[in-house]
N, C-alpha and C positions, 0 to 999 in steps of 0.2 A: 664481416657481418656482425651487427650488434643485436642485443637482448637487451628487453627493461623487463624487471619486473616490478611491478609499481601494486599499493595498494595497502601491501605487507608492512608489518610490522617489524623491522631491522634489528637482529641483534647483533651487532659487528664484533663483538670481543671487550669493544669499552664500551661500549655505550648502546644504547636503544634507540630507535629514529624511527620515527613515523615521518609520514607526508614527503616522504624522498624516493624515487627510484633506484632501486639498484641495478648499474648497468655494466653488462659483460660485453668481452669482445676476442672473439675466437676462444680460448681454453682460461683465458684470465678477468680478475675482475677490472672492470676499467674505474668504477667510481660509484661515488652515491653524487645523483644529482636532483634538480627538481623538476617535476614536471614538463616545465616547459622549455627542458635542457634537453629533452630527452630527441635525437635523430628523428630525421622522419621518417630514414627508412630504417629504422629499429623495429625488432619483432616486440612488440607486447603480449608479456604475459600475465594477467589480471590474478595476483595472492590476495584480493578483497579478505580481510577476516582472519588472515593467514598470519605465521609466525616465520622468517625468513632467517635460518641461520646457518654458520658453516654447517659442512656433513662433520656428522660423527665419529670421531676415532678412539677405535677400540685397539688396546695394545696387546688385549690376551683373548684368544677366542678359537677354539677348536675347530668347528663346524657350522654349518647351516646349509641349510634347505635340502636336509634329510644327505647329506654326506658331512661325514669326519676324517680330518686331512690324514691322518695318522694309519687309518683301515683301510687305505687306498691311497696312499701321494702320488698322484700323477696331474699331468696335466688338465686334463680332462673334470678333477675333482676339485685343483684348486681354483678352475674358474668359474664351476656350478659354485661353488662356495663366495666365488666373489660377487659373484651376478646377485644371489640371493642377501646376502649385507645390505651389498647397494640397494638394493630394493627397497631394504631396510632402516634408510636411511645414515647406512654407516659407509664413507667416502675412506674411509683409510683405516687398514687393520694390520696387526701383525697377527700370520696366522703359525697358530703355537704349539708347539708339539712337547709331550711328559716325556718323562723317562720311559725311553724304550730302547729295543733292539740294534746293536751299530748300520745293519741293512736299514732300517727304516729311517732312520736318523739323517743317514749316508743318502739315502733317497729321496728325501724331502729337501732336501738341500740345494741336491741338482736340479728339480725339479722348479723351487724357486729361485734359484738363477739363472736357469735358462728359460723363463717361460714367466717376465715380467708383463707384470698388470698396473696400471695407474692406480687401483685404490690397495695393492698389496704392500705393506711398507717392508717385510722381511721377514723373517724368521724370529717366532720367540721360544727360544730353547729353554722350555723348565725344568729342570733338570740335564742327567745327571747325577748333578754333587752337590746331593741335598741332603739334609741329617735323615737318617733312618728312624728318629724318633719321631719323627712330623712327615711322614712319608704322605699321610694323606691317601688319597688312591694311587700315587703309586707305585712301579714294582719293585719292591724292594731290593731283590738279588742283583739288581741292575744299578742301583744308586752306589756311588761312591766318590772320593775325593779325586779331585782334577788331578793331574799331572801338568807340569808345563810342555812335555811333546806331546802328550794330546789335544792340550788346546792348541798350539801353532799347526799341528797337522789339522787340526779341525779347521781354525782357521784361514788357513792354504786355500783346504775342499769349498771352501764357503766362496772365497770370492766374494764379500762383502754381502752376502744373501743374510747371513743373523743382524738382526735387530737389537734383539734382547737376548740376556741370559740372564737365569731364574738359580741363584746359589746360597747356600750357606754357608753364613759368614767363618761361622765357627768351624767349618768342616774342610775349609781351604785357606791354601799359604796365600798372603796380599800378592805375590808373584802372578797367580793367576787372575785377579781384580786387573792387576797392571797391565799383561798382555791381553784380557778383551778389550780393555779401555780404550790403549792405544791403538787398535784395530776400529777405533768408532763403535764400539758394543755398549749397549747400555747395561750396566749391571746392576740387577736389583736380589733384595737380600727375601728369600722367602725357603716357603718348607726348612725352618732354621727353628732352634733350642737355644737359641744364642740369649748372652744374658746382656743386659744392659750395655755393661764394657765391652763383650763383644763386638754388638751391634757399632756402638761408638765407634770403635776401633775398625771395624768394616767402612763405617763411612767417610773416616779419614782418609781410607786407601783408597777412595772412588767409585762405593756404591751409590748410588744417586739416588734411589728411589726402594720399593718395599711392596711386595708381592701380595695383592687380595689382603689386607689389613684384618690382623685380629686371626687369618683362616691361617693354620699348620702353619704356626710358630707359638714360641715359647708365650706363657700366658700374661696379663696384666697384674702383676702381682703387687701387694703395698710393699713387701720387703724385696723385691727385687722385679722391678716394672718390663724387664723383659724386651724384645722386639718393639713392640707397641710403643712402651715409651722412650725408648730413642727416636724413636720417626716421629714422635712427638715432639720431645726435645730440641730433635736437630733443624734446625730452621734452613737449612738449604735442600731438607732431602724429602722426595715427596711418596705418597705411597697410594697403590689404586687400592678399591673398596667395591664388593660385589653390592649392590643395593637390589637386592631382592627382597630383603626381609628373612633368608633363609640363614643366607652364611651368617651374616652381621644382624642381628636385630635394629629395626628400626631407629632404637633410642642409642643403641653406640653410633650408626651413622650419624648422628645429631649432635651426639657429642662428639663424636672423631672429629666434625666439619667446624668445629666451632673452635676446636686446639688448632686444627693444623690450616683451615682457612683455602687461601689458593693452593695447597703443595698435597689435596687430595684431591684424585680423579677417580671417574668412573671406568671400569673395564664389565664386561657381560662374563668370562670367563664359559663361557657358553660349548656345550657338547653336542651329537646326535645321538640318537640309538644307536645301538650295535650289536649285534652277537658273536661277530667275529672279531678276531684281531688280538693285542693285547691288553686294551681294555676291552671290555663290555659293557656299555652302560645302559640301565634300565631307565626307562620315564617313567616316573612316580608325580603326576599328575604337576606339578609346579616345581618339578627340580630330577636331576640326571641322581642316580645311584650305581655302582656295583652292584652285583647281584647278591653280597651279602650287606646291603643295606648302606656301604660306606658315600656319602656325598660326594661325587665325583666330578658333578658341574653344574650348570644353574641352566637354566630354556629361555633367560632375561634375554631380551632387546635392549638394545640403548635408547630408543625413546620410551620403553615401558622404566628404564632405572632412571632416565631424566624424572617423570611423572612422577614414580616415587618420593625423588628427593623433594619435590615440591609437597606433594600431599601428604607424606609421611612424614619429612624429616624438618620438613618449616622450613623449606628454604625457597626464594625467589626465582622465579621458571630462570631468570637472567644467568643468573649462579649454578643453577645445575645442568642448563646448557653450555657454560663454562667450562664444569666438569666433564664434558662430553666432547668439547672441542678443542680449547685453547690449550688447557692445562697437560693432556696428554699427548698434543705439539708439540711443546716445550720440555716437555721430558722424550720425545723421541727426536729431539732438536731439528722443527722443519717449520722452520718460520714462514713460509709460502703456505701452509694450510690449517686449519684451528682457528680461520679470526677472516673478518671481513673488510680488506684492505684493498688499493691500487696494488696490481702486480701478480696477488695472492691468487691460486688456483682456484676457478671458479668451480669449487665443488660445494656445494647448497643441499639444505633443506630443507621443504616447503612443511610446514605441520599445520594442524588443525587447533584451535582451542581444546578440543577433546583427546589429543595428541594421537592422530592419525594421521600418518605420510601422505603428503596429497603428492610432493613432487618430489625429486632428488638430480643434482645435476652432476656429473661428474668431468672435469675439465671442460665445462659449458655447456655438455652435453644432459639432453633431458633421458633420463633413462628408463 
């Protein structure tokens, strides 16, 4: 059974296309054709006025729709959690757990490897073995330098369930960079004091990319540029960026996107409330806190941080749904989703000029 939707306004990943159909068929896209290509027993879907672009992928994202994966890892919560993304327009996430407890850690694990979902990409482990000087929110007595038989026994338990792992550079041997690597682990350099050389010297070893830019790491400094400008510097290595306005101000977005171009993406980095557990985080009206006030996560959607980057930060809707799609593909290496291709996962979404989700498909499916 085929789908068109016709009407919309195409952003495929290169290019923008009006006056074409986009047409799927079972879980994948089959093409962009013209009108009067389109089957006749094709379902039509009318995006008149609409904007048509992959779904959303977010690589760091705790929670939604009033559960946090970490206050309860079970099944049951990671897929209220999935349900409510997709809602939301976001087709693929990795859902990410701080430094916490070896039970919950040990449990969240199982949990996403036994109990896969089509828009769950894996596990993003922040922490850990993160510098206790950028701890950020969180627990400090729990943070410490890796060992290499904990990562392989970690890795064992995983079964390919981690995605990501969240480290500092400065706080661990390149021995442990090596063994996520080779495990298919994306390693990115965040909650880190690392100095410039460091940073560098982390990316030699196979860090690829750079955790919430600017947030809990070493500062931008003119006598020593820190985190920040290495992931500037380094042209192969990319780094996500909260666009809310709270972590990063407006005018660093603007400027981060104008050094680093395609090798920065959007993540929501996104929390719920909680009273329990070993976070608590409070909502203070446009952003998650601890209960003594420290920043703990952001209440951002990825189609509310697309909108930003256009209205805020001068960027082209085309470019910051880029940021929302392709480029954070490409750092979690799945060429089949981020971009609107033959072959490629028909996971879609339908937005409004006013950026309201009108639709979301997930492997063809209207959800």
């Amino acid at each position: 059974m085929m789908t068109a939707l016709v009407g919309g306004q195409i952003f495929t990943g290169a290019e923008t296309v009006s006056e074409k159909a986009l047409l799927l068929e079972g879980k994948l896209i089959k093409g962009l054709v013209a009108a009067s290509e389109i089957p006749a027993d094709a379902t039509r879907i009318d995006c008149h006025d609409r904007y048509i672009a992959p779904g959303f992928i977010d690589l760091q994202v705790y929670g939604s729709g009033g559960h946090l994966f970490s206050n309860q890892p079970s099944a049951g919560t990671l897929k209220a959690i999935a349900d409510a993304l997709v809602k939301s327009g976001t087709t693929g996430f990795a859902i990410t757990l701080a430094t916490n407890p070896p039970g919950i850690v040990q449990e969240a694990i199982r949990v996403v490897r036994e109990n896969p979902h089509p828009a769950v990409l894996g596990l993003h482990l922040e922490g850990p073995w993160l510098n206790p000087v950028k701890r950020g929110a969180h627990i400090e007595s729990l943070i410490h330098p890796a060992s290499p038989d904990e990562v392989k026994k970690l890795l064992t338990d995983a079964g390919g369930a981690i995605a990501i792992v969240t480290l500092a550079p400065e706080m661990n041997d390149p021995v442990i960079i090596h063994l996520l690597r080779d495990a298919g682990v994306v390693v990115s350099a965040g909650h880190s004091n690392a100095s410039f050389e460091q940073a560098v010297e982390g990316f030699r070893n196979g860090i690829g990319t750079v955790t919430h830019l600017f947030n809990a790491m070493s500062a931008f400094h003119h006598r020593d540029t820190g985190l920040p400008g290495a992931a500037f510097l380094s042209s192969g290595v990319y780094a996500s960026i909260i666009a809310d306005g709270i972590h990063v101000d407006f005018n660093t977005l603007r400027i981060s996107k104008q050094i680093m171009g395609n090798r920065l993406f959007l993540i929501t980095d996104a929390v719920e409330a909680t009273a329990e557990g070993p976070y608590t985080h409070v909502k203070k009206r446009d952003r998650y806190t601890l209960p003594d006030g420290t920043l703990s996560g952001s209440a951002l959607t990825m189609i509310q941080a697309v909108h930003n980057c256009v209205e805020q930060a001068g960027m082209s809707l085309e470019e910051a749904v880029r940021m929302a799609t392709l480029y954070p593909a490409l750092v979690a290496g799945r060429p089949d989703i981020g971009h609107i291709a033959p072959e490629c996962l028909a996971n879609l979404v339908v937005f409004t000029k006013d950026y309201r989700i009108d639709k979301v498909f997930l492997g063809g499916v209207v959800q």
